[in-house]
N, CA, C and O of each residue as an XYZ file, in Angstrom:
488
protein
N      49.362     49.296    -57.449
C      50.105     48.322    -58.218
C      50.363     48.930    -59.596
O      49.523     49.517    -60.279
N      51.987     48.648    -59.992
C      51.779     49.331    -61.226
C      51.794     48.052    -62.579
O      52.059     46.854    -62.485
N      51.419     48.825    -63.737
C      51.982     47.814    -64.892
C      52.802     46.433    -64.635
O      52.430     45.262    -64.720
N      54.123     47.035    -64.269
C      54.906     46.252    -64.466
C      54.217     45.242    -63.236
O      53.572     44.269    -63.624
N      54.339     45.447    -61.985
C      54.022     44.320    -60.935
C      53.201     43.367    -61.526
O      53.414     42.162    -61.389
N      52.132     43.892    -62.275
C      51.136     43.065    -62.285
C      51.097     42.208    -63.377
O      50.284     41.283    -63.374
N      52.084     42.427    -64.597
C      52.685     41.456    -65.030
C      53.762     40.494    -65.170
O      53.999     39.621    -66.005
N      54.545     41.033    -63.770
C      55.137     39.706    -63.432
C      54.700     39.011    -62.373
O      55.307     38.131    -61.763
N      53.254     39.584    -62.108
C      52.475     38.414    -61.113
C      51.494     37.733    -62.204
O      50.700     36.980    -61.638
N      51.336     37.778    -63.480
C      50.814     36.688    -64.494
C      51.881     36.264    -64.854
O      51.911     35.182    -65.440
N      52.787     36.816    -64.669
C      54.417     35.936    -65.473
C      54.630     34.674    -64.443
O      55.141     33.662    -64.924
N      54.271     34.676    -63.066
C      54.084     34.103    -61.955
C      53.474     33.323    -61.998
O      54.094     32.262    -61.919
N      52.490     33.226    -62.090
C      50.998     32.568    -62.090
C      51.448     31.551    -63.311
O      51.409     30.341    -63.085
N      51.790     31.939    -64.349
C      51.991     30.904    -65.389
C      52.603     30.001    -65.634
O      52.405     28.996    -66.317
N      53.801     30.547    -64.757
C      54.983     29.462    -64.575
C      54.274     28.952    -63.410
O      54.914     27.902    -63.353
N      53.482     28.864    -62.461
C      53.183     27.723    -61.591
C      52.121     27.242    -61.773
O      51.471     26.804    -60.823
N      51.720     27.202    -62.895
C      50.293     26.483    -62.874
C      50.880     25.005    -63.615
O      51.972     24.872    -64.167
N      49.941     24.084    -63.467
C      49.722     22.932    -64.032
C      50.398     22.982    -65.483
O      50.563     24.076    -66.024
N      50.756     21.892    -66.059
C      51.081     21.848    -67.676
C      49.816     21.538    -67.958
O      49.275     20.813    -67.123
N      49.014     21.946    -69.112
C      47.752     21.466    -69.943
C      48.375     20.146    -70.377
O      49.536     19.758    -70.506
N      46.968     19.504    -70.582
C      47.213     18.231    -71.311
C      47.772     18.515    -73.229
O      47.243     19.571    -73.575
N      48.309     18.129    -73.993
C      48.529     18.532    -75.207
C      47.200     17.950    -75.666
O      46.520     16.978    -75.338
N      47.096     18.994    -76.612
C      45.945     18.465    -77.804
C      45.462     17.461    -78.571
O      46.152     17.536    -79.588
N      44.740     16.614    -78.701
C      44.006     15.917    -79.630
C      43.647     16.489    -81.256
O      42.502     16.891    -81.464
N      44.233     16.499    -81.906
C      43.852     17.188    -83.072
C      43.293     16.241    -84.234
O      43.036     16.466    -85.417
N      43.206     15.108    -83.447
C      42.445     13.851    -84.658
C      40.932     13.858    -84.294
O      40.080     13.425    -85.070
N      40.699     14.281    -83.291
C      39.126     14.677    -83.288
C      38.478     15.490    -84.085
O      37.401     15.084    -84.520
N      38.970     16.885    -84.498
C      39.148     17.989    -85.064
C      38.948     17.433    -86.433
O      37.869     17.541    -87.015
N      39.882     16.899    -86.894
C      40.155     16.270    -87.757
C      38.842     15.359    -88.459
O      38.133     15.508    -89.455
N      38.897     14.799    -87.852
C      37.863     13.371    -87.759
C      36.517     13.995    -87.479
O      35.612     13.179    -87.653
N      36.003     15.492    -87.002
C      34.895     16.011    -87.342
C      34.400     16.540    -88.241
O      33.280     16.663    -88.737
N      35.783     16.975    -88.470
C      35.175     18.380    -89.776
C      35.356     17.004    -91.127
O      34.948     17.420    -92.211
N      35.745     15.916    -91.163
C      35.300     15.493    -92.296
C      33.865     14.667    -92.226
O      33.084     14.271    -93.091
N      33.896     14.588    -90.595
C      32.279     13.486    -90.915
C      31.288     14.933    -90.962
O      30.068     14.789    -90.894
N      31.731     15.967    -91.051
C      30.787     17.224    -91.106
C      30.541     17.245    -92.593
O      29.437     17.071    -93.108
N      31.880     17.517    -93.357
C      31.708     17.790    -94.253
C      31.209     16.492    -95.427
O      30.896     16.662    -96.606
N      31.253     15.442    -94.804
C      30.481     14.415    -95.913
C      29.019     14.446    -95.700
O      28.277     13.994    -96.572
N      28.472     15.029    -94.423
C      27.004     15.227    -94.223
C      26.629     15.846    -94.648
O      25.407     15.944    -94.766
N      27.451     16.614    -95.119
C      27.213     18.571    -95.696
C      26.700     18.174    -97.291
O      25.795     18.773    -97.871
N      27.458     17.068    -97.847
C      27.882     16.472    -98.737
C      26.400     15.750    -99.412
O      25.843     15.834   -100.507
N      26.135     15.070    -98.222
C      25.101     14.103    -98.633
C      23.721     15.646    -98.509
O      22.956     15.752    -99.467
N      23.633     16.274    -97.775
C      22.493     17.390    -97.782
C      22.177     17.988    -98.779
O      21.054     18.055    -99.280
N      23.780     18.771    -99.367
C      23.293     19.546   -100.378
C      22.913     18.472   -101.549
O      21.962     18.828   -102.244
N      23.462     17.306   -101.855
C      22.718     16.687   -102.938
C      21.107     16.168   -102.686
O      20.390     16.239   -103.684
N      20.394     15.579   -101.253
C      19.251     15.597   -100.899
C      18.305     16.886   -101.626
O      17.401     16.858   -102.461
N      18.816     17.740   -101.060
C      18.009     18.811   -101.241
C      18.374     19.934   -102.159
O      18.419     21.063   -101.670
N      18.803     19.666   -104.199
C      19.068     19.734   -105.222
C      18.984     18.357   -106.128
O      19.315     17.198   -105.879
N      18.336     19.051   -107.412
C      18.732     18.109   -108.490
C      19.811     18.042   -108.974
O      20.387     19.013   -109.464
N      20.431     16.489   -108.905
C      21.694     16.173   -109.684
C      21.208     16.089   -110.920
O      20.102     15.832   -111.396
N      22.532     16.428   -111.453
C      21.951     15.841   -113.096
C      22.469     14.058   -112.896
O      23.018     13.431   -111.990
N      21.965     13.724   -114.229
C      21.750     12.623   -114.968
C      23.425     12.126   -114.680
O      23.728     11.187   -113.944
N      24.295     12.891   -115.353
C      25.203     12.476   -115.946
C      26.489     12.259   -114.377
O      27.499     11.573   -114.221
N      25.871     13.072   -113.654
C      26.831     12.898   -112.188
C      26.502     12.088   -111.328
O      27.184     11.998   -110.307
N      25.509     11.385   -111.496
C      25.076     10.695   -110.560
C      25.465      9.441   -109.915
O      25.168      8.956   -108.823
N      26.659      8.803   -111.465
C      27.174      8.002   -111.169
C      28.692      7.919   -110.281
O      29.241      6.895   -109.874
N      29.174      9.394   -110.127
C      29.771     10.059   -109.723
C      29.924     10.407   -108.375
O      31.035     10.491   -107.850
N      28.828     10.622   -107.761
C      28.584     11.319   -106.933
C      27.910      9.399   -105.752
O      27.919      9.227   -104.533
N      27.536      8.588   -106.696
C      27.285      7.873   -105.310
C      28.245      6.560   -105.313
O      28.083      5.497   -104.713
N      29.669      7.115   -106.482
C      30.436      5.912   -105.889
C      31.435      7.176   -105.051
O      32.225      6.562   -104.333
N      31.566      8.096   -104.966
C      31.690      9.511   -104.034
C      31.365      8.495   -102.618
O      32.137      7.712   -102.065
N      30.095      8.792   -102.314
C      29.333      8.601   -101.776
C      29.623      6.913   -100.996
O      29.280      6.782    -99.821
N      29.928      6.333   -101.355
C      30.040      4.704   -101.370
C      31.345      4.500   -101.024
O      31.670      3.506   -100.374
N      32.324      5.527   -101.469
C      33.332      5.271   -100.961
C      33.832      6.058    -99.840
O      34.595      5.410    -99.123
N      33.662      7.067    -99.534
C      33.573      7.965    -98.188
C      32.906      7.679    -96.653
O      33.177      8.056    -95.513
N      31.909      6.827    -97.249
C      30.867      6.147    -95.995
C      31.456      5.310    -95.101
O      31.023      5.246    -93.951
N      32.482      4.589    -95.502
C      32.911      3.580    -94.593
C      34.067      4.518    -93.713
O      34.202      4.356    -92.500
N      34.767      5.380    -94.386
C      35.956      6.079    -93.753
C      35.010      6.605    -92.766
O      35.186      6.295    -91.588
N      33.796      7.541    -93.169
C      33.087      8.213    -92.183
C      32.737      7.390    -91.020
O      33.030      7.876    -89.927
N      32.133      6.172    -91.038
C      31.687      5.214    -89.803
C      32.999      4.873    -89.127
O      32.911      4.914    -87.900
N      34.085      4.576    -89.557
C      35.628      4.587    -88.956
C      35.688      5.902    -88.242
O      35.933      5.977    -87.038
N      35.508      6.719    -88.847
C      35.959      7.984    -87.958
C      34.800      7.801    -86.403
O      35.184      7.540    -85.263
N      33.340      8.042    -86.864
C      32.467      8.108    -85.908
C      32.792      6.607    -85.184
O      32.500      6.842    -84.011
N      33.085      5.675    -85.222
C      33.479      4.817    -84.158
C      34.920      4.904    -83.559
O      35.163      4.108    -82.651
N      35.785      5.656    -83.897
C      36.817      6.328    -83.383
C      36.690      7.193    -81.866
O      37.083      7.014    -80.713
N      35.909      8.211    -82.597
C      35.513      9.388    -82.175
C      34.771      9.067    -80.538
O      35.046      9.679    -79.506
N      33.699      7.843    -80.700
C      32.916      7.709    -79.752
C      33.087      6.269    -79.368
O      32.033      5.661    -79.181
N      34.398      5.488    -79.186
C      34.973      4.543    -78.530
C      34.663      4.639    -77.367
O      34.370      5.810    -77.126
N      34.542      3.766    -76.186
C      34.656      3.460    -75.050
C      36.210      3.182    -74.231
O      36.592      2.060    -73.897
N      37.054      4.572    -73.980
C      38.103      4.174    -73.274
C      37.839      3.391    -72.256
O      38.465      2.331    -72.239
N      37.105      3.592    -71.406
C      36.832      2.786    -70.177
C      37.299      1.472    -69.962
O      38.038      0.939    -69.135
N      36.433      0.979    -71.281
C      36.811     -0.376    -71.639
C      38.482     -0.962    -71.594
O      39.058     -1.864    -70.986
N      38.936      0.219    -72.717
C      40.482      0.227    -73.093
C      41.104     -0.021    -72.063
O      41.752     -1.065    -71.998
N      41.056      1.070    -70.766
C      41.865      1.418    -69.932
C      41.244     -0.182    -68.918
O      42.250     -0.602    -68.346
N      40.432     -0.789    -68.685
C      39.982     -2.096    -67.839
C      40.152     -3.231    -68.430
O      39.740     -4.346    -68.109
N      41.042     -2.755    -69.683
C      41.471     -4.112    -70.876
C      43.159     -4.053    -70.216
O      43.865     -5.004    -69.878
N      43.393     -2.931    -70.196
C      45.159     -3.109    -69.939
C      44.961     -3.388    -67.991
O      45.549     -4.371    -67.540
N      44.443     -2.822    -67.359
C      44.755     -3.581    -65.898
C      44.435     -4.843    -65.666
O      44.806     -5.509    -64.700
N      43.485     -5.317    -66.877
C      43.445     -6.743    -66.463
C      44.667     -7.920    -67.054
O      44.710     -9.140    -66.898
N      45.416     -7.170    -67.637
C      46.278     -7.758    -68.659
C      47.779     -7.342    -67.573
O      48.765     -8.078    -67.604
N      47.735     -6.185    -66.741
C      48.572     -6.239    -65.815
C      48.526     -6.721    -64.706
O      49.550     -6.574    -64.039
N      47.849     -7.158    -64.332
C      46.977     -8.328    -63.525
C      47.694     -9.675    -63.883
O      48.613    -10.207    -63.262
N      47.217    -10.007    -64.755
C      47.588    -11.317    -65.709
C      48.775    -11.621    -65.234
O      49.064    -12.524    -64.449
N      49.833    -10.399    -66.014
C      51.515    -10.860    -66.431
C      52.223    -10.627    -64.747
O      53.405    -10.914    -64.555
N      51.403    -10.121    -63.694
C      51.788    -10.054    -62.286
C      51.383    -11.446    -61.860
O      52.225    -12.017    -61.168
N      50.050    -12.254    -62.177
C      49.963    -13.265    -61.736
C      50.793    -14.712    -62.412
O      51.182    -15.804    -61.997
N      50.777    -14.074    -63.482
C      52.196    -15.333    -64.409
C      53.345    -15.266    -63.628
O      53.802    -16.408    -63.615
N      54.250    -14.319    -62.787
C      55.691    -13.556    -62.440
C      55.030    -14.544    -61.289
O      55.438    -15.705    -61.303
N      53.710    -14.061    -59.953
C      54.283    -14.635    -58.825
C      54.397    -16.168    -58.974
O      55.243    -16.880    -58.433
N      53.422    -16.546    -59.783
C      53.216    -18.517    -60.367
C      54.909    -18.481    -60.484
O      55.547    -18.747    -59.465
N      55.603    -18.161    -61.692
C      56.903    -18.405    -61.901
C      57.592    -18.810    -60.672
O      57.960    -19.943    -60.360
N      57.708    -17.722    -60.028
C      58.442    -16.905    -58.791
C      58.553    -18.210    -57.882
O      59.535    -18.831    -57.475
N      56.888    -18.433    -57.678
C      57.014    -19.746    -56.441
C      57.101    -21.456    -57.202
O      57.690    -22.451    -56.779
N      56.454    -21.318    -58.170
C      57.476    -22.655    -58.801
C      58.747    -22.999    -58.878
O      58.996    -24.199    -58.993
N      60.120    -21.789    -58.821
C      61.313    -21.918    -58.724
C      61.918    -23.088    -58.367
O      62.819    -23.645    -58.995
N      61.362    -23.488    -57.249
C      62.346    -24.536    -56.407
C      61.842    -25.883    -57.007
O      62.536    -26.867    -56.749
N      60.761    -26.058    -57.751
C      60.618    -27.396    -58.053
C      61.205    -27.811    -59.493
O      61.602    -27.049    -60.376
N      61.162    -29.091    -59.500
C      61.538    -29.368    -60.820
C      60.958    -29.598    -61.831
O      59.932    -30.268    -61.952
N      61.972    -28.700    -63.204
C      61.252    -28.922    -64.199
C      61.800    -29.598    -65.567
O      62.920    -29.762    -66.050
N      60.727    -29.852    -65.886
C      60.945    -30.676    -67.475
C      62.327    -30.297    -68.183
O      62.640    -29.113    -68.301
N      63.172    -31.357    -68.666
C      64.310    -30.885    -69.095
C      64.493    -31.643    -70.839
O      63.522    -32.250    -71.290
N      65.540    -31.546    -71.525
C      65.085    -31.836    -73.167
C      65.413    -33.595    -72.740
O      66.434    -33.787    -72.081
N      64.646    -34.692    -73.077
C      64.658    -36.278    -73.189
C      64.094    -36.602    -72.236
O      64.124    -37.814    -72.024
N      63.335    -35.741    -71.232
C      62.768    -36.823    -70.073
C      61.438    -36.685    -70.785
O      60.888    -35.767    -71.394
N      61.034    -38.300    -70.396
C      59.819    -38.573    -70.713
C      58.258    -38.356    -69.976
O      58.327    -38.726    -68.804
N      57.109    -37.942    -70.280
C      56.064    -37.953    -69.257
C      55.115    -38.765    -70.230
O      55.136    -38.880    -71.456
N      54.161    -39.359    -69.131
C      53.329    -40.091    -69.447
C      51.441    -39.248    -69.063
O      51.230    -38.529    -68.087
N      50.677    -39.520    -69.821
C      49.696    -39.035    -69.085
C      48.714    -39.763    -69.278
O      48.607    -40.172    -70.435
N      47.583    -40.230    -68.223
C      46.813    -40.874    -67.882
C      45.465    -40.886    -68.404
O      45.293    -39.688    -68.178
N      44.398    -41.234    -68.898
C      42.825    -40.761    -69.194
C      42.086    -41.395    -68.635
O      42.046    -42.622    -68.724
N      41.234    -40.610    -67.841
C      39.798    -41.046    -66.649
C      39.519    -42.358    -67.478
O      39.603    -42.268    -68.703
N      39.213    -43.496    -66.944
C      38.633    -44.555    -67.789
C      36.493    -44.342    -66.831
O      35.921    -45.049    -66.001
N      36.188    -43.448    -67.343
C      35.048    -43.019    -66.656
C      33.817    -43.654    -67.636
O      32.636    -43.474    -67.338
C-alpha cells in the first residue's frame, strides 16, 4: 500500500463515519470559573490578608458565591428529569387533541346560552 492509498482510505473513513455531537462549551466555561473562585477562596485560606483588603476581598467573595452555586447546579442538573418533564407534557397536549377530537359532534356552549349548576344539598 502506498502513501497515497492509505490516505484516501482515512479520507474514506471520515467521510463515513457518524457526525460528532457539537460541543458543550458552557461546561468548560462554568468549570474553570467554579475552579478558579476555589482557587480564590484557597489562596486567601492559606495567606495573610491584610487589614485593609479584607473588606474587599469578602464582598469579592459574597458576590461570586451565588454565581458559583448557579453554575454548580447547572453543571450537575438532572436531565432525566427534564427529558420525563417534556414526554409527560406530550402526553398531556395528545390527550387534550384526542378529548377535543371525540367531543366534536356534541354540542357546545355558544355566547347567551345560559347554564345552571346544581350543589349536593348533602
Amino acid at each position: 500500500m502506498t502513501l497515497l492509498e492509505f490516505l484516501d482510505r482515512i479520507g474514506e473513513r471520515r467521510a463515513n463515519r457518524p457526525p460528532r455531537p457539537p460541543r458543550d462549551i458552557r461546561q468548560l466555561i462554568g468549570f474553570a470559573f467554579m475552579a478558579g473562585y476555589y482557587l480564590m477562596v484557597w489562596s486567601f485560606a492559606r495567606s495573610a490578608v491584610p487589614g485593609a483588603n479584607k473588606d474587599l476581598i469578602r464582598d469579592a467573595m459574597l458576590t461570586l458565591g451565588p454565581a458559583v452555586g448557579l453554575i454548580v447546579g447547572a453543571m450537575f442538573r438532572s436531565d432525566a428529569k427534564e427529558e420525563q418533564a417534556a414526554v409527560n407534557t406530550g402526553e398531556a397536549f395528545r390527550a387534550v387533541t384526542a378529548a377535543a377530537k371525540a367531543g366534536a359532534g356534541t354540542e357546545a356552549l355558544s355566547e347567551g346560552d345560559t347554564v345552571r349548576l346544581e350543589r349536593d344539598q348533602r
